[in-house]
C-alpha positions as CSV (number, residue, x, y, z in Angstrom):
1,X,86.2,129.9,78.5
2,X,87.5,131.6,75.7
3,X,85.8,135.0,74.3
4,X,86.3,134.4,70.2
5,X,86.6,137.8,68.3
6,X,85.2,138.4,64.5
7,X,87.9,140.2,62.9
8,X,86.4,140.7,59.4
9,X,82.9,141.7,58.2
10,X,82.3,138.1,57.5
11,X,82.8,136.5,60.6
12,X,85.9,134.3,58.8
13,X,88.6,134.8,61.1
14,X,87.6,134.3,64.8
15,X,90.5,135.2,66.9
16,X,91.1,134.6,71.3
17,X,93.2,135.4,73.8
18,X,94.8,132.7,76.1
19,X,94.2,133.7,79.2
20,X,97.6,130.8,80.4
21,X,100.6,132.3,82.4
22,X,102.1,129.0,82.0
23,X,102.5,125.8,79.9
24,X,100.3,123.9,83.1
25,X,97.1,126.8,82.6
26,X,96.8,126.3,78.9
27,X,94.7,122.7,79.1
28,X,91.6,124.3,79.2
29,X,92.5,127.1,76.6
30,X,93.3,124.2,74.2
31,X,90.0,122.7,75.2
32,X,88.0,125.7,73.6
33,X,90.3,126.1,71.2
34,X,89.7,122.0,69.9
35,X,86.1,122.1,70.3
36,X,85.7,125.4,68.3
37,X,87.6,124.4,65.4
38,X,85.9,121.0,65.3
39,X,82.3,122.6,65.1
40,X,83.2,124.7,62.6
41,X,85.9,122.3,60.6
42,X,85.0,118.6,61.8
43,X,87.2,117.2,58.6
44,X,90.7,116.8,60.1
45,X,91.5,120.0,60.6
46,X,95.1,121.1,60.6
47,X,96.1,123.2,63.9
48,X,99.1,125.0,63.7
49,X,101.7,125.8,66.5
50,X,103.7,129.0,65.7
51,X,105.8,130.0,68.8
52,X,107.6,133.0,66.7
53,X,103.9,134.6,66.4
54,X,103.0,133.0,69.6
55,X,100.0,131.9,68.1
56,X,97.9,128.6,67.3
57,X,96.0,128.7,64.3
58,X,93.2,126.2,62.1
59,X,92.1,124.6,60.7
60,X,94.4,124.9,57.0
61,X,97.0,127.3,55.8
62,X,95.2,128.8,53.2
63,X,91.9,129.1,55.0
64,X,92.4,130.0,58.6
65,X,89.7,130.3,60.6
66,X,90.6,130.0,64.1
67,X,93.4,132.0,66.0
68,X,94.7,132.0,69.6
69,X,97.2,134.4,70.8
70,X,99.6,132.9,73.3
71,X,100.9,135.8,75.1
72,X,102.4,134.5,77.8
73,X,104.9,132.9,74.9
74,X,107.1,135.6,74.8
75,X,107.4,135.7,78.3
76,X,109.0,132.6,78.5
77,X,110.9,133.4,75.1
78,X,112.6,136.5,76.9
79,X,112.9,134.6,80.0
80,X,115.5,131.9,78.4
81,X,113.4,128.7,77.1
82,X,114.7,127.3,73.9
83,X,112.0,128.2,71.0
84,X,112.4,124.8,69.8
85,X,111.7,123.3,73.3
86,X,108.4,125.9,74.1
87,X,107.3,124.7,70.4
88,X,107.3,121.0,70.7
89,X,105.7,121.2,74.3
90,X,102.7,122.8,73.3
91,X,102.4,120.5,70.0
92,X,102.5,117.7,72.6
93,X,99.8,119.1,74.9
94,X,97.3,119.9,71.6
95,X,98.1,116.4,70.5
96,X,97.1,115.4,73.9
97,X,93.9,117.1,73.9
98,X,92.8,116.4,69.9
99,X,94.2,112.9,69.8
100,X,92.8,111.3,66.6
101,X,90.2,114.0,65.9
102,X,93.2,116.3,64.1
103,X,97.0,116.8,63.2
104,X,99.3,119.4,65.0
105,X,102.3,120.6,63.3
106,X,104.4,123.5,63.8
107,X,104.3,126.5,62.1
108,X,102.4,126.6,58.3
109,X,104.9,125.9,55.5
């Protein structure tokens, strides 16, 4: 279970840390991560897949709410794996685990 940080006075910005070593751990990461985005945002929210931040964030990119830290991203990064690769398999897994309920792109324009 993720533990979700207030990082402003307001309570805005929640952000976690993945607790994943690997691509196969983060399933239940994403989990949290869906369902609290969709309590707070149930409107098609937008998450966001940034592998140069090594970061997922929601639910829009003028109004983020939601931010995970992936730090076992840069560990892969520096061990070799193409960024391009890393990026589109975690999109793939968050479309997996949102299905209809959201979109996943990669990083905000």
């Amino acid at each position: 279970m993720l533990t979700w940080e207030n990082t402003d006075q307001f309570g805005n910005l929640k952000v976690a840390q993945s607790k994943a070593t690997s691509l196969d751990d983060l399933d239940p990461d994403l989990r949290d991560l869906v369902q609290a985005v969709l309590t707070d945002h149930p409107d098609n929210p937008t998450f966001s897949v940034d592998v140069a931040y090594a970061e997922i964030a929601a639910p829009r990119g003028d109004q983020v709410s939601h931010i995970l830290n992936l730090p076992f991203v840069s560990q892969l990064l520096m061990s070799g794996v193409a960024k391009n690769d890393l990026q589109q398999a975690i999109i793939d897994k968050l479309k997996d685990t949102v299905g209809d309920k959201a979109t996943v792109i990669g990083p905000w324009d």
